[in-house]
C-alpha positions as a Markdown table, in Angstrom:
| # | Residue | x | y | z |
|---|---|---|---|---|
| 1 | Unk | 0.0 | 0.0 | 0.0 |
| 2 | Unk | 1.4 | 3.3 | -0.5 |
| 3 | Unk | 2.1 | 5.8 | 1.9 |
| 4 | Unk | -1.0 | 8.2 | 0.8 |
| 5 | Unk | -3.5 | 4.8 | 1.1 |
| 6 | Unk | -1.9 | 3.9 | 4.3 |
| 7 | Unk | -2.2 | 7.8 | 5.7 |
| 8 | Unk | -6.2 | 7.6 | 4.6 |
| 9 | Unk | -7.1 | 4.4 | 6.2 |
| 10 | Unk | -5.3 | 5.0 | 9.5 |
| 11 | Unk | -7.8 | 8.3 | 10.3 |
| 12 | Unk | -10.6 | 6.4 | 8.4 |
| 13 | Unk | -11.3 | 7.9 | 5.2 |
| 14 | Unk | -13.9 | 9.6 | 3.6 |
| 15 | Unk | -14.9 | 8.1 | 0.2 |
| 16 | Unk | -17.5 | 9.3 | -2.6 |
| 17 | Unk | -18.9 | 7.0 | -4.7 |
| 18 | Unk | -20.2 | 8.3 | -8.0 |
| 19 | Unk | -22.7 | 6.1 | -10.2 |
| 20 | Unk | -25.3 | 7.9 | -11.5 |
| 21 | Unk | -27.9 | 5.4 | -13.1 |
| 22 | Unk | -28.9 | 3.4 | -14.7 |
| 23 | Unk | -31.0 | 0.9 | -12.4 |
| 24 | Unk | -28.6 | -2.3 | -13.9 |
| 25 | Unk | -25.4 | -0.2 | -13.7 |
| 26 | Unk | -25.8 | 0.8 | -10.0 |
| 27 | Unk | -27.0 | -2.8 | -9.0 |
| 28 | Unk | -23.6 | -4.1 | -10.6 |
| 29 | Unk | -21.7 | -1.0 | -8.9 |
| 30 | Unk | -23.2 | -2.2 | -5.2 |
| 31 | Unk | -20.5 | -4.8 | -4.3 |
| 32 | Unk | -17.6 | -1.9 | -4.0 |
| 33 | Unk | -19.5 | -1.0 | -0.7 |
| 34 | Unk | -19.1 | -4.5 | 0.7 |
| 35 | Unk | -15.6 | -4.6 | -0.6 |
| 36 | Unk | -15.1 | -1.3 | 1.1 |
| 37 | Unk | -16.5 | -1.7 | 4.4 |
| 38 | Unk | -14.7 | -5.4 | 4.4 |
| 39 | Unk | -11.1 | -3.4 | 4.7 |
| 40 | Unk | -12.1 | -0.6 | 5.8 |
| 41 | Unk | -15.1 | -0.9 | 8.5 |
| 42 | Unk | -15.3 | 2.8 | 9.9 |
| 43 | Unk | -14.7 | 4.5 | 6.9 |
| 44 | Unk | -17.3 | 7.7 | 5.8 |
| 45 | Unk | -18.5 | 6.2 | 2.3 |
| 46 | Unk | -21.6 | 8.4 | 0.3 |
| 47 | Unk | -22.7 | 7.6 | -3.0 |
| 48 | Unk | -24.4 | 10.2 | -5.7 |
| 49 | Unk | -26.9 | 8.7 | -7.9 |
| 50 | Unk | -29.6 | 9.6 | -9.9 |
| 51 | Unk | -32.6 | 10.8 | -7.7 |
| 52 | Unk | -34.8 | 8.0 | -9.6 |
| 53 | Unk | -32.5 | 5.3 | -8.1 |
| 54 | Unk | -32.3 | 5.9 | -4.6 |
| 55 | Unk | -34.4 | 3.1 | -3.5 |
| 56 | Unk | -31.7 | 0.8 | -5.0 |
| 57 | Unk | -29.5 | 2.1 | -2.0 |
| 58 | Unk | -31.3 | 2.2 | 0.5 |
| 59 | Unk | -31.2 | -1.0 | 1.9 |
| 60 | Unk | -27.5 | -0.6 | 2.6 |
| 61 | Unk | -27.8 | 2.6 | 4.2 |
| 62 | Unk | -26.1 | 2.6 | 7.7 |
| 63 | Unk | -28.2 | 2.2 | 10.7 |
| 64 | Unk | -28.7 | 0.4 | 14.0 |
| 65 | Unk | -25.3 | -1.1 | 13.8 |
| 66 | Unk | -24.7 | -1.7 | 10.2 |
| 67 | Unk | -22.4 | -0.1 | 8.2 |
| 68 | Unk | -23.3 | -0.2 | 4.4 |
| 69 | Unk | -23.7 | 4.0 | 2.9 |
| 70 | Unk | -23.5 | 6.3 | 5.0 |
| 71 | Unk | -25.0 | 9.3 | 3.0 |
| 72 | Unk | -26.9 | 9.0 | -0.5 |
| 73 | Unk | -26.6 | 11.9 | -2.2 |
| 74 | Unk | -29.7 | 12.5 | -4.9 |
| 75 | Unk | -28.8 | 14.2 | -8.4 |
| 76 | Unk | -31.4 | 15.2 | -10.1 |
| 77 | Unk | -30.0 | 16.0 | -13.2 |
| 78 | Unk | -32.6 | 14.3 | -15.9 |
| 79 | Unk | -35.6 | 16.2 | -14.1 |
| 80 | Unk | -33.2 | 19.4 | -14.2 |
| 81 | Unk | -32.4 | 19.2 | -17.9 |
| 82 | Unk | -36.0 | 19.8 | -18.5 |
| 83 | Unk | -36.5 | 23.2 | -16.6 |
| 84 | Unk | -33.1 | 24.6 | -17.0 |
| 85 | Unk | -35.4 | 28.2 | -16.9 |
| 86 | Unk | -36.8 | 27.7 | -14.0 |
| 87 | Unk | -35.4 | 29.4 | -10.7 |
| 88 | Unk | -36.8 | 26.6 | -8.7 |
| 89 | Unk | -34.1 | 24.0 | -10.5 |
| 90 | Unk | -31.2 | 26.2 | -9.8 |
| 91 | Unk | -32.2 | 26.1 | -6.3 |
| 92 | Unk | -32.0 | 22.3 | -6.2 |
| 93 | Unk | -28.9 | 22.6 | -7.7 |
| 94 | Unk | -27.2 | 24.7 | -5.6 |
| 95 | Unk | -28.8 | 22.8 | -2.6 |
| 96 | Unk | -27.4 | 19.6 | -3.5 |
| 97 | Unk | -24.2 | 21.2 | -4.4 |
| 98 | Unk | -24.4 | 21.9 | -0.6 |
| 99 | Unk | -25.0 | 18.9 | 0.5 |
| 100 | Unk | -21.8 | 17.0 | -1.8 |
| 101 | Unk | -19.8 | 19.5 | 0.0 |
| 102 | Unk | -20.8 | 19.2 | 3.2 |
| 103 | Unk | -17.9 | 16.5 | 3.5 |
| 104 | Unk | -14.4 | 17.0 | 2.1 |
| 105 | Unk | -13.5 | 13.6 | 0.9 |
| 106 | Unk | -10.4 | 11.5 | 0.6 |
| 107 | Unk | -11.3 | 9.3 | -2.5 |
| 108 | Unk | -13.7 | 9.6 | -5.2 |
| 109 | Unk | -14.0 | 6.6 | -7.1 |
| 110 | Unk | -16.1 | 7.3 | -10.3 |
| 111 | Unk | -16.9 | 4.0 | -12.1 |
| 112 | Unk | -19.6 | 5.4 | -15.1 |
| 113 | Unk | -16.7 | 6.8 | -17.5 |
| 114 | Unk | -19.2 | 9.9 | -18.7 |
| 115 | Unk | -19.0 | 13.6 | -18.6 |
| 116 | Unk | -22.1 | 14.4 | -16.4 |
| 117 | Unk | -20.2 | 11.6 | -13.6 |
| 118 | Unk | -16.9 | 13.3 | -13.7 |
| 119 | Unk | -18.8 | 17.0 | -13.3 |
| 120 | Unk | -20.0 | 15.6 | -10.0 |
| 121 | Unk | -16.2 | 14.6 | -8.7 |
| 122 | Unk | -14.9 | 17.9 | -9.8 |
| 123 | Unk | -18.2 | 19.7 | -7.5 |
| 124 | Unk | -17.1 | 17.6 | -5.3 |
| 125 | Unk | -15.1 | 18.9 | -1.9 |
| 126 | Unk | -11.4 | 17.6 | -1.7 |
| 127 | Unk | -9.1 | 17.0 | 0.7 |
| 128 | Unk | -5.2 | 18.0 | -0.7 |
| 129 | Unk | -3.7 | 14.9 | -1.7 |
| 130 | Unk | -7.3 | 13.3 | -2.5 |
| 131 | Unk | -7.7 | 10.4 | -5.1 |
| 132 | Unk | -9.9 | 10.8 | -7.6 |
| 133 | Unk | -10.0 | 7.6 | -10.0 |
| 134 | Unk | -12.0 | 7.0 | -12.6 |
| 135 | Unk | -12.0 | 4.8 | -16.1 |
| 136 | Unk | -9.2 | 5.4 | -18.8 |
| 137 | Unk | -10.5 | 3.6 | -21.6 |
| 138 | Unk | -13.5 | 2.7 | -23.0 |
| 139 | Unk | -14.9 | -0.8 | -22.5 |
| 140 | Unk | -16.3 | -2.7 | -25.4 |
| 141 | Unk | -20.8 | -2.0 | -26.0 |
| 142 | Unk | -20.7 | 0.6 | -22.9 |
| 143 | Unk | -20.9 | 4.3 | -22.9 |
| 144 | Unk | -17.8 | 6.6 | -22.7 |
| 145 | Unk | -16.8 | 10.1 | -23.2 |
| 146 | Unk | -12.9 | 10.1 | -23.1 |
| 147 | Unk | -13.1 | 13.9 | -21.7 |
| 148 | Unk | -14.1 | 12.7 | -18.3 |
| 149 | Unk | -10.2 | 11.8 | -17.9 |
| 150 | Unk | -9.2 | 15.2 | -17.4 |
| 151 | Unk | -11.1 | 15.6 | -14.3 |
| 152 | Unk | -9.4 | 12.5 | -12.4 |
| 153 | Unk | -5.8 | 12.7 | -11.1 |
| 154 | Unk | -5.5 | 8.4 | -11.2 |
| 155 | Unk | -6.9 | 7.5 | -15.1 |
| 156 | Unk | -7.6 | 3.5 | -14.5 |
| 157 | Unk | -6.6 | 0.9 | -18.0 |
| 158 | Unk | -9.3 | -1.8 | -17.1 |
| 159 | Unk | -9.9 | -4.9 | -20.1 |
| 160 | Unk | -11.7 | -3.5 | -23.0 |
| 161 | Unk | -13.9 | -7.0 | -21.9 |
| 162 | Unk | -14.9 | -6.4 | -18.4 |
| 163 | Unk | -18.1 | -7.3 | -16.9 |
| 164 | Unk | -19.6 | -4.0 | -15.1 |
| 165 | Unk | -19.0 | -5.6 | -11.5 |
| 166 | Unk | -15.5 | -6.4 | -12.2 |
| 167 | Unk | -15.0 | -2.7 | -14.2 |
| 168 | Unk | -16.2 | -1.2 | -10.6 |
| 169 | Unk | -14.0 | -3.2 | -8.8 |
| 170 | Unk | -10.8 | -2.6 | -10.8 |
| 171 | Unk | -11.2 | 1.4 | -10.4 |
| 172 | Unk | -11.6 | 0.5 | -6.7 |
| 173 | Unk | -9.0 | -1.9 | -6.5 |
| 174 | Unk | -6.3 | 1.0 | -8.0 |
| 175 | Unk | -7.7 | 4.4 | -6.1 |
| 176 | Unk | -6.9 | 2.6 | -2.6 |
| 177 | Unk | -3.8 | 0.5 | -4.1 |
| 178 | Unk | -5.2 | -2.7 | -3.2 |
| 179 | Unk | -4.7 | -6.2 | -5.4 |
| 180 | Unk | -7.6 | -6.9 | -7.9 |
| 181 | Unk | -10.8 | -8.9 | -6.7 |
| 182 | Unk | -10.9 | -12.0 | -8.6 |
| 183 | Unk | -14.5 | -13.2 | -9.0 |
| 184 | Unk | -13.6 | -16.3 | -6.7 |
| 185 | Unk | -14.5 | -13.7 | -4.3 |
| 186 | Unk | -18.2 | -13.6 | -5.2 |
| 187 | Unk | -19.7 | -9.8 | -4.9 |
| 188 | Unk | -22.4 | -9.4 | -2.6 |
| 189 | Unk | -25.1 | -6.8 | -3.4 |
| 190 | Unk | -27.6 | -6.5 | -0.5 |
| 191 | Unk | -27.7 | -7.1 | 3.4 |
| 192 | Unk | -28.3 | -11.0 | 4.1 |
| 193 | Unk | -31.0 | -9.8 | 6.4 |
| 194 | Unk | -32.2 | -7.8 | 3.9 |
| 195 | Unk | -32.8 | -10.3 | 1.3 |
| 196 | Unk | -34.3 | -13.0 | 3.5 |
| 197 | Unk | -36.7 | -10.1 | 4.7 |
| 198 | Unk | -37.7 | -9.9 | 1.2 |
| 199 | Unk | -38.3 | -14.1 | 0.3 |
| 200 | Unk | -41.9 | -14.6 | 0.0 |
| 201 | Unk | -42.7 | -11.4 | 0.3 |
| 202 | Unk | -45.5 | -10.0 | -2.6 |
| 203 | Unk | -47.6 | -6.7 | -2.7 |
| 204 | Unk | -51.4 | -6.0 | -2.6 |
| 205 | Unk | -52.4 | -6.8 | -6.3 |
| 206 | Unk | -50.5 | -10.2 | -6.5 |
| 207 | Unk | -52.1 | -12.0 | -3.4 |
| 208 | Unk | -55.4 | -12.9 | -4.9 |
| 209 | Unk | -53.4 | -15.0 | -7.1 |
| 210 | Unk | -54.2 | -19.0 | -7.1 |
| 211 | Unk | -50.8 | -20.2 | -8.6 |
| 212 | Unk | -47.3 | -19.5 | -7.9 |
| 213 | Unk | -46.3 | -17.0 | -10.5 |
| 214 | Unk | -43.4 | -16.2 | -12.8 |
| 215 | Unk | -42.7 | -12.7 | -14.1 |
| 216 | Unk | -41.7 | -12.0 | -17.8 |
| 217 | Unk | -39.4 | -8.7 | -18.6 |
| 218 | Unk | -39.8 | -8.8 | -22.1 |
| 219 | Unk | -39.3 | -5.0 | -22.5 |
| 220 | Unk | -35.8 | -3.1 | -22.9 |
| 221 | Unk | -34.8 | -0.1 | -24.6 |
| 222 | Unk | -33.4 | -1.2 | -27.3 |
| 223 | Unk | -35.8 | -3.0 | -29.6 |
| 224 | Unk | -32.5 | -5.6 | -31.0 |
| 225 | Unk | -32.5 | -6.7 | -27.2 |
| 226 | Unk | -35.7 | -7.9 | -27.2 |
| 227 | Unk | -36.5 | -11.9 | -27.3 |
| 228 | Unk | -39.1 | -12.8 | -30.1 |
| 229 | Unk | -43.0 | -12.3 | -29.2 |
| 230 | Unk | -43.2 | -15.6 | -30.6 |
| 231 | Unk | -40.4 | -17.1 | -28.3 |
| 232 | Unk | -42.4 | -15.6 | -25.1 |
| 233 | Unk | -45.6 | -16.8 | -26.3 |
| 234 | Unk | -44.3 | -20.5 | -26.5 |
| 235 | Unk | -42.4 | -20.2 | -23.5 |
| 236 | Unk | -45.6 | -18.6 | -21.6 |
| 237 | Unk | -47.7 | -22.1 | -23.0 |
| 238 | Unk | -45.2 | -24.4 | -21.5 |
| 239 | Unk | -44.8 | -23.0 | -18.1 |
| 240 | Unk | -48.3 | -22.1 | -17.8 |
| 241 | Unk | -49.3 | -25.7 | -19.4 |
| 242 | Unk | -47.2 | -26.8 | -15.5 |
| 243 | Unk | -49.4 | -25.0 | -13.5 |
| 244 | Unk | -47.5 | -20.9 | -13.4 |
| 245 | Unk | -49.4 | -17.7 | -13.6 |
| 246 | Unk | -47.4 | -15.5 | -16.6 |
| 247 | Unk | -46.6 | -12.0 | -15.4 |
| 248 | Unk | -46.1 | -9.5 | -17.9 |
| 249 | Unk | -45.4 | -6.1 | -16.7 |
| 250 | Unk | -44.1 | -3.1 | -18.8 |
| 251 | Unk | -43.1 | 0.3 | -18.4 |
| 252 | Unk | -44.6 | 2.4 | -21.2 |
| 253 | Unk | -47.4 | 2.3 | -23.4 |
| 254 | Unk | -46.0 | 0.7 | -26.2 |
| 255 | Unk | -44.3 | -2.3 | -23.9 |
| 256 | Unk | -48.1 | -2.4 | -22.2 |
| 257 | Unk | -49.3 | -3.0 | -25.8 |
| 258 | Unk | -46.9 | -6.2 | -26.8 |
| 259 | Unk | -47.7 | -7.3 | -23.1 |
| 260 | Unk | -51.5 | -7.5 | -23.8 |
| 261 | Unk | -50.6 | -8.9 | -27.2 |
| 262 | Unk | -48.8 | -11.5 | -25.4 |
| 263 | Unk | -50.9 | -12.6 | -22.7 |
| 264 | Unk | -54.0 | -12.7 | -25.0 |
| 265 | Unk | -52.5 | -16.0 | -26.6 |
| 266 | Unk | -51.1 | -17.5 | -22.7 |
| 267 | Unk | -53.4 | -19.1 | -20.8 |
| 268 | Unk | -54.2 | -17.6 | -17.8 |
| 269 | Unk | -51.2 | -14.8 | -18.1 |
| 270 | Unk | -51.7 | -11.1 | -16.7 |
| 271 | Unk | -51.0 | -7.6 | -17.4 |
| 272 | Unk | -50.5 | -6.2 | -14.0 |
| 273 | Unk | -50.5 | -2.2 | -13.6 |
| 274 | Unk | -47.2 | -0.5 | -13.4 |
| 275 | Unk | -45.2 | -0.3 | -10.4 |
| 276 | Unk | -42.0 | 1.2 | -9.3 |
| 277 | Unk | -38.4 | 0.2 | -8.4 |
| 278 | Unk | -39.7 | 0.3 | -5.3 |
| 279 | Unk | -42.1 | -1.9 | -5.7 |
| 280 | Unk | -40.6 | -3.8 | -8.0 |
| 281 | Unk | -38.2 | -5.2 | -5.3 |
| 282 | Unk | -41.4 | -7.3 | -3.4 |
| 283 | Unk | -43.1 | -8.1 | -6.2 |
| 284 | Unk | -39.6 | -9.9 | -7.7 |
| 285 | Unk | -39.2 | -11.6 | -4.4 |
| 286 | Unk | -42.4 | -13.4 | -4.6 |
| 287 | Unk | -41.8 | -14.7 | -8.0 |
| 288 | Unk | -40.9 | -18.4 | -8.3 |
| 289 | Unk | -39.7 | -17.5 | -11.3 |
| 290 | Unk | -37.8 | -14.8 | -13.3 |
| 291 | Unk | -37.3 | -14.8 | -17.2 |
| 292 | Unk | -36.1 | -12.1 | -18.8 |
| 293 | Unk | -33.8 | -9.9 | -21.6 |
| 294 | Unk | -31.0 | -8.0 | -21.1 |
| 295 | Unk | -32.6 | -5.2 | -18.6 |
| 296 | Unk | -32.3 | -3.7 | -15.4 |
| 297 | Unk | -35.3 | -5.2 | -13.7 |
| 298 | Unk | -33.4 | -8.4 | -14.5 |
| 299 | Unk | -30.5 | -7.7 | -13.1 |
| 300 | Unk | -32.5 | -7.0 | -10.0 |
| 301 | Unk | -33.8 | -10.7 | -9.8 |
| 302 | Unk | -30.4 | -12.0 | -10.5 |
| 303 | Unk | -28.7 | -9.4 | -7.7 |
| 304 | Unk | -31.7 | -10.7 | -5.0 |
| 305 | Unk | -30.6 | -13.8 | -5.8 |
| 306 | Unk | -34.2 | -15.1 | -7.5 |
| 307 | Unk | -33.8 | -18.1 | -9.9 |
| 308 | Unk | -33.3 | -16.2 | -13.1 |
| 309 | Unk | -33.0 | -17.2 | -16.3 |
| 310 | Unk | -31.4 | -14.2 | -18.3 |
| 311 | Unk | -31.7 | -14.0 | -22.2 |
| 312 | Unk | -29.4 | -12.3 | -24.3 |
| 313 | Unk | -30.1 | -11.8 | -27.9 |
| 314 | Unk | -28.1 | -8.4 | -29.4 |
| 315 | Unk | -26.1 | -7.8 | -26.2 |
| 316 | Unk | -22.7 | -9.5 | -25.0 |
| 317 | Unk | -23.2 | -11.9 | -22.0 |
| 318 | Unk | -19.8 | -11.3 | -20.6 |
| 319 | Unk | -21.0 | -7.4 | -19.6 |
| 320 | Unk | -23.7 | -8.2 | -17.2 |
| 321 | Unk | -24.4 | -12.3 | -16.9 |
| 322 | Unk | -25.4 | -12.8 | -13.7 |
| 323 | Unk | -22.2 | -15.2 | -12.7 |
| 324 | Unk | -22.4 | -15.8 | -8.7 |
| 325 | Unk | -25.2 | -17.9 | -8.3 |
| 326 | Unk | -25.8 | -21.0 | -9.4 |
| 327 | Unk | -30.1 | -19.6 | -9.3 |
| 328 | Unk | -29.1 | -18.2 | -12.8 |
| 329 | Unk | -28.8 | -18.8 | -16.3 |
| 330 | Unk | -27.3 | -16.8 | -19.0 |
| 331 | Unk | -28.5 | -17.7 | -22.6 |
| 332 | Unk | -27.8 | -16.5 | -25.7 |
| 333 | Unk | -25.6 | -13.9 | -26.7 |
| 334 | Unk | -24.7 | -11.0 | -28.8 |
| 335 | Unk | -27.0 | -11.6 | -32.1 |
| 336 | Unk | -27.5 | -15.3 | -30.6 |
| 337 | Unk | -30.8 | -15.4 | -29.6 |
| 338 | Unk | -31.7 | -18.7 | -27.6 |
| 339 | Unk | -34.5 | -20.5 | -28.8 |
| 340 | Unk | -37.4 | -21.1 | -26.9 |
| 341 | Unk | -36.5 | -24.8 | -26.5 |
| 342 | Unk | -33.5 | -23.3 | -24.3 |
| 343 | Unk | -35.2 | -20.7 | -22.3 |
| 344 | Unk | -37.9 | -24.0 | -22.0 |
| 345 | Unk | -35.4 | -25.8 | -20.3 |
| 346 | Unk | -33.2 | -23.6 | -18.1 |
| 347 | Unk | -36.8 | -22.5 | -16.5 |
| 348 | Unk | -38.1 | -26.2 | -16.1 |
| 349 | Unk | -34.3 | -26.7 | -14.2 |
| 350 | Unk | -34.6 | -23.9 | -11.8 |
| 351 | Unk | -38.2 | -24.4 | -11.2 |
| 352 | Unk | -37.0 | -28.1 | -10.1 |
| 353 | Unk | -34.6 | -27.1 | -7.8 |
């Protein structure tokens, strides 16, 4: 370690995290705080994210003896962009300006590689000989504006093939000079208390339900990451031929539209309303079963630790398979859509276990 790391962590050093959104890439950014706290247990550590993705962290937040975040710090810079006019959003601004400099910190570790992420470490509050890391190079299908370099002082070379956990880890890993993570050391996302708080659990609309249910995220935003309708359909007949309730939730109103299309040829299947990250957390917990494309929600079941059977048809696998449980499965990959037979068969497995 060198002599700056070993000055930091002997008066317990304060340490901003900086992930903005989206909902997959701060799930995948949440075992840095485990890794943190496991060498460092009375360290300050406060993450900025995006104010829409708050509930991701709070779970973790510190309280009654447990140390996870200490401070989330909302940014609100999507609903900003869209009153830039208005006095009231420069007001926000400048408050939570105040509130990321409330602390001056001793590392910044920015893991998103984009301009609007590195704008927030240079806001930030510093101490002199602070680290501020962040990514040097691109990696291979995720976004990356090379100008955010110039606001770090410790640029980080990480594989131009890195899956988004081990990307977060590796800027980690260098701003406190510590040896690389190997994924032998499996990440852990959420509180154990936390997620067996959550097993069983279901909300309000979902308990008048006669069968155990299994919920399909066929939406994503980009249209060559979706599986076919005609895939879903045949995978909706099997499982619901076994007894399952098909779940097909959706975020807009076009995804609303293929889910009705859907569920109009699945016996039995529902189009529940829409719900919220919040929400969304319960309602994955009392799945038996979740299937779905290359999208946050997802991720979430595969970070909760749900049997998941993640599909990946225009996307690589090696950026966000779900690789430390053996509750998942990771099929297809970039333009190599499984086939229904496979996604079939991976549920039937995990619905066996």
């Amino acid at each position: 370690m060198s002599d700056l790391s070993a000055q930091f962590s002997l008066h317990n050093p304060k340490i901003l995290l900086v992930k903005l959104s989206s909902l997959g890439d701060v799930l995948h950014n949440l075992p840095i705080v485990w890794d943190l706290r496991a060498r460092l247990p009375d360290a300050q550590i406060d993450w900025v994210v995006e104010e829409g993705y708050v509930h991701l962290l709070e779970p973790l937040l510190s309280k009654n003896g447990f140390r996870g975040i200490d401070r989330i710090i909302p940014f609100g810079l999507r609903r900003w962009k869209k009153n830039l006019l208005q006095l009231g959003t420069w007001k926000q601004f400048f408050a939570f300006k105040r509130q990321l400099q409330a602390v001056s910190y001793d590392y910044i570790i920015e893991t998103q590689g984009l301009l609007k992420s590195a704008l927030v470490c240079s806001l930030a509050k510093k101490n002199p000989h602070a680290v501020i890391a962040g990514l040097a190079n691109a990696t291979e299908f995720s976004g990356y504006e090379p100008i955010a370099r110039s606001f770090y002082n410790q640029s980080v070379q990480v594989p131009t093939q890195c899956h988004a956990v081990d990307r977060s880890r590796w800027v980690m890993s260098s701003a406190l000079d510590w040896p690389l993570l190997e994924r032998s050391q499996a990440p852990q996302f959420y509180p154990e208390d936390y997620t067996r708080s959550l097993d069983g659990a279901s909300i309000k609309s979902f308990e008048k339900m006669g069968a155990p249910y299994i919920l399909c995220f066929h939406s994503t935003a980009r249209e060559a990451k979706r599986w076919s309708n005609d895939h879903w359909v045949s995978l909706g007949k099997a499982l619901a031929s076994r007894g399952y309730q098909m779940v097909l939730p959706w975020g807009n109103a076009a995804e609303k539209t293929v889910s009705q299309l859907l569920a109009q040829q699945i016996p039995g299947a529902i189009v529940p309303a829409a719900f919220s990250i919040e929400a969304a957390f319960s309602i994955v917990a009392g799945a038996a079963l979740i299937v779905g494309v290359d999208t946050g929600l997802t991720h979430l079941a595969a970070v909760l630790g749900k049997p998941t059977v993640e599909i990946y048809c225009d996307s690589p696998c090696w950026k966000t398979e779900g690789y430390w449980s053996n509750k998942i499965r990771n099929l297809g990959d970039i333009q190599r859509p499984p086939t229904a037979e496979q996604v079939i068969d991976a549920s039937l497995e995990l619905l066996a276990q």
